[in-house]
N, C-alpha and C positions, 0 to 999 in steps of 0.2 A: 846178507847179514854179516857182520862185523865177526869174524873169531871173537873168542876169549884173550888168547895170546896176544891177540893184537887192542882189542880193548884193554888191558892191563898197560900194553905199553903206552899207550895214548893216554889212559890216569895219570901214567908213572911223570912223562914228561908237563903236563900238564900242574901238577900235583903243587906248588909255588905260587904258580899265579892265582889258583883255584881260592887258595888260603886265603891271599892280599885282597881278592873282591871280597868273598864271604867277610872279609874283617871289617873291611871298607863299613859293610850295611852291618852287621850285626856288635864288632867291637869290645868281644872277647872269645880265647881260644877255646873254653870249652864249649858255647855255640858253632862256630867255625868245625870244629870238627865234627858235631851231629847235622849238618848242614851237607858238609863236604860226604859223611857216609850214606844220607837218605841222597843226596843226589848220585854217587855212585851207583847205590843199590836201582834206585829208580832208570836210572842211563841203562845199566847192563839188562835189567828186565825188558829195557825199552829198545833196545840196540836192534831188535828187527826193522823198526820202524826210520831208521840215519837210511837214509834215501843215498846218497854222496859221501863218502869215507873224504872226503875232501873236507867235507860240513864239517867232520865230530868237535875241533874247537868251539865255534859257536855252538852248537847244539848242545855240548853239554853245558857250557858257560849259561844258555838262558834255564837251562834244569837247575844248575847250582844257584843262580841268579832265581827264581823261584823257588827253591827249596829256603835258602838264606830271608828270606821275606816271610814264608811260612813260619819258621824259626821265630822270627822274630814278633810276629801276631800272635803267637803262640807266648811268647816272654811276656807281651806286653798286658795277656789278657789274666798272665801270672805272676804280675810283680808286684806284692803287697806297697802300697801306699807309705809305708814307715822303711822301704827301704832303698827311696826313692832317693836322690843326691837333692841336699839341702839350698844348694845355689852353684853358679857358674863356674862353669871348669874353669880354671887358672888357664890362660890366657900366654904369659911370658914368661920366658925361660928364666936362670938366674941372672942372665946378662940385662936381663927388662926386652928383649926382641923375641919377636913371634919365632916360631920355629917350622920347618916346612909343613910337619905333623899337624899343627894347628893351623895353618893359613888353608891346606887341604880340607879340614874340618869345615871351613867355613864355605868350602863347596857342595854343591849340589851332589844329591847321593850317585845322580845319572853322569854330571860331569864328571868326578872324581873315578867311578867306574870306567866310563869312557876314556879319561886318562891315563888309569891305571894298563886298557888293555893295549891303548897305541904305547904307552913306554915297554910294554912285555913283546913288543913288537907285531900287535895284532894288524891286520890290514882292515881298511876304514870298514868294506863289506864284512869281515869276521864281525867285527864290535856292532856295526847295525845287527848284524843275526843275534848276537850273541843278546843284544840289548830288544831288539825285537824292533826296530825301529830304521827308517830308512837312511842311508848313507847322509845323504843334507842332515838330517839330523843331529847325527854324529859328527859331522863337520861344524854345526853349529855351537853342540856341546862342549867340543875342545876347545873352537876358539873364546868363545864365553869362560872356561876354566881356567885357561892360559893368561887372557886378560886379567882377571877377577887376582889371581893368583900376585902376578906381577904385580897390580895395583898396592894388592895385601904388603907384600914385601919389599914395594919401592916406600910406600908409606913409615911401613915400621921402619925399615933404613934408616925414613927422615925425623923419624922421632915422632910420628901422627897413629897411635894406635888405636884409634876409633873410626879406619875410615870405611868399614862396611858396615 
């Protein structure tokens, strides 16, 4: 089993990226942070069970990755109808160009995840664990992101913003 001391240190350095997925799926801080502490709580209760002290970045990423989805079934099964956003998020900056924020938007919640974990420098088998899914997968997902993405942002370049 995992010390204490040493589970703290593994949140502590963790604790950035943890945020950026929770935000990814959920997409405001004060869920992100009851997300990020049911999954702490739930990790440290569960820490007998991390088989490899090698595993703990995926392993908890798919508890936070599950906690954040709970979270969010949970918003969705509580958000009155009158305070639901009237029509489409704004789209273009003041320049009239997509910005990376919204071209990312327009990915898939699994690609965007997957993205996020190989830019934090996750290695392809962490993000399969962490996503619960096998390496091809994950290779699929990025190159589908990366493409999808470029597309987004060679388009807007050209002045074509409708092309997904």
């Amino acid at each position: 089993m995992i010390s204490r001391d040493a589970f703290a240190q593994e949140i502590r350095e963790l604790t950035d990226t943890a945020f950026a997925v929770s935000y990814l799926i959920l997409g405001n801080r004060a869920d992100c942070e009851d997300a990020m502490s049911e999954a702490i709580l739930r990790a440290f209760e569960s820490r007998g069970k991390l088989k490899k002290r090698d595993s703990f970045r995926a392993w908890f990423m798919r508890i936070l990755r599950n906690e954040a989805y709970n979270t969010l079934r949970k918003r969705r099964r509580l958000t009155p109808v009158e305070e639901l956003p009237d029509g489409p998020v704004p789209e273009a900056d003041s320049a009239g160009r997509l910005d990376l924020l919204t071209a990312l938007s327009r990915l898939t919640e699994d690609q965007r995840t997957a993205l996020l974990l190989q830019q934090e420098g996750y290695a392809l088998e962490e993000i399969g664990g962490a996503l619960d899914v096998p390496v091809g997968t994950v290779k699929s997902r990025l190159s589908r992101a990366k493409n999808t993405l470029r597309t987004i942002l060679e388009d807007d370049h050209n002045g074509k913003k409708d092309a997904i």
